[in-house]
N, C-alpha and C positions, 0 to 999 in steps of 0.2 A: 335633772340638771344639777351637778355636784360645781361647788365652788373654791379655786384654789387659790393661794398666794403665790407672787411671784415678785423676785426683787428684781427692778429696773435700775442696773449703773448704768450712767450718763459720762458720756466722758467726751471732751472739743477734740481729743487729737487722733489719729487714727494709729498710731505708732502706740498709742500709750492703749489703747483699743487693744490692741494684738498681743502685746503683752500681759494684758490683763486677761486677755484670753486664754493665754497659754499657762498662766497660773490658776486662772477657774478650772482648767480640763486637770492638771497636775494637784490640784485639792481635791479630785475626784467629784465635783459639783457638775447639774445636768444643764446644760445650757439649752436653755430652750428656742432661741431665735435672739439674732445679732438685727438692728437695722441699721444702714449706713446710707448717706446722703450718695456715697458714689459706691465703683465696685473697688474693694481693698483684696488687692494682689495676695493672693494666700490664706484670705480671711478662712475658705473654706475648708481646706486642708488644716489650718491649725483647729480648726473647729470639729475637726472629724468625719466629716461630712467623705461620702464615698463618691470618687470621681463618678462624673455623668455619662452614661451612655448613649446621649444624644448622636452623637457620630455617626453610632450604630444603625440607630433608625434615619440618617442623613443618607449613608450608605444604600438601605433598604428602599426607600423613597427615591432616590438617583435609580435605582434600579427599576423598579417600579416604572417611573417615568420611562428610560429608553425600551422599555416591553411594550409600552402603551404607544408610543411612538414608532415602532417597528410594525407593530400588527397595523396600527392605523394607515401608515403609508402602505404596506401590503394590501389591505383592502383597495384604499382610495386608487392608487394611480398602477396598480397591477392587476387584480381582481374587478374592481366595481367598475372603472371606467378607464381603462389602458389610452393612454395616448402619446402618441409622436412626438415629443419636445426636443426638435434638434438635433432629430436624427437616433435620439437612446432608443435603443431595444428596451419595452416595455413586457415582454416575458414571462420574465424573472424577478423576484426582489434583488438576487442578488448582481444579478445584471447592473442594476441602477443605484446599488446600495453606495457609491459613494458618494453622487448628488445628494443623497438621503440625509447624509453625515453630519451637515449645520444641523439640521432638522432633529434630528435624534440629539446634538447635544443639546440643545435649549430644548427640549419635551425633560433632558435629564435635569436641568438647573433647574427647570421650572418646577417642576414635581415634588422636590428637592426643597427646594424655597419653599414653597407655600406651605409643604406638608411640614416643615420644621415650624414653621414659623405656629399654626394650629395647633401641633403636638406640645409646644414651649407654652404655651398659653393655657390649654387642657392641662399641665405639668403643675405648674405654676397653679392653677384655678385661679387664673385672669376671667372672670367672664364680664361680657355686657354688662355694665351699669351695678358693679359691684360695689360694695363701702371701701374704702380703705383700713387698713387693719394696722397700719403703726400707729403705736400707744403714743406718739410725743409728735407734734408735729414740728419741732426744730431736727429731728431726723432726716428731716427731706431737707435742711440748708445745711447747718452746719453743727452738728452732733451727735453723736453716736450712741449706741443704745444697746446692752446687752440686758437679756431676758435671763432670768438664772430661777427655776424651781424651790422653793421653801417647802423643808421637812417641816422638821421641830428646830430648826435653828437659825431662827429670824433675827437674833441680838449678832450671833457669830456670822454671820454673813454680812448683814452690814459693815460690822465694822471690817472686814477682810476683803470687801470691795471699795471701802474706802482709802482702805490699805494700798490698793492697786490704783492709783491714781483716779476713782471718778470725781467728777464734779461736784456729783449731785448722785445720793440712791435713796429709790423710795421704794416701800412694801404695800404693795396692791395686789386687791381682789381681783380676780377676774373670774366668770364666767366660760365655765369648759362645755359645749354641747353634745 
């Protein structure tokens, strides 16, 4: 277990947040994690951060879902147990596949949903009965918090986050695992 520094700016406003961001990435300093009480429009992108592919796997899961829903109504009401509802030829899937069509889209939002919602949480490493891991607990009402890595220049950083409108910076230890 190696132990590192890391300076915490604090800052109340989120505007002055953003800016201060875009001059830690332009001093070429590593930001190690932003916390913010809400979500700031852009925070990510000025921070570097590479857009999400969650879509992606939204996409794949919607998919997923109407496979799962296709084969299951082929089983159920064509293969395992055909029945007469109304008159429909029961044959076929494709016979009956537009009755099918509610059906198939809620097996796709549903699959969809939940499987995002799972993958976002795995992503994250949300689990069960985790700790919380923001350093300041005024981060969750109302202030802001960026996390910035310490070389060897602990005096120059402060003051050039001080410089950037924070609050409040402090230099702390933390525990890397």
């Amino acid at each position: 277990m190696s132990s590192n520094k890391v300076i915490h700016a604090i800052y109340n406003d989120d505007d002055v947040l953003m800016d201060a961001v875009h001059k830690t990435r332009a001093a070429h300093h590593h930001i190690e994690e932003v916390f913010t009480p809400f979500p700031v429009h852009g925070l990510d992108k000025a921070m570097g951060i590479a857009p999400t592919r969650l879509a992606i796997c939204a996409f794949i899961y919607g998919c997923i879902g109407l496979t799962v829903a296709t084969t299951m109504m082929n089983y159920i009401m064509i293969q395992d147990w055909p029945q007469d509802i109304g008159g429909k030829p029961s044959f076929a899937y494709y016979q009956n596949m537009p009755a099918f069509v509610p059906i198939m889209f809620e097996m796709t939002v549903f699959f969809a949903a939940h499987l995002m919602v799972i993958t976002f949480y795995m992503r994250s490493r949300l689990w069960p009965f985790k700790q919380a891991e923001n350093p300041d607990v005024r981060t969750t009402d109302d202030h802001f918090l960026m996390e910035v890595s310490v070389k060897d220049n602990e005096e120059e950083l402060v003051k050039f986050f001080k410089s950037t409108g924070a609050v409040e910076v402090k230099v702390v230890e933390i525990d890397k695992h």
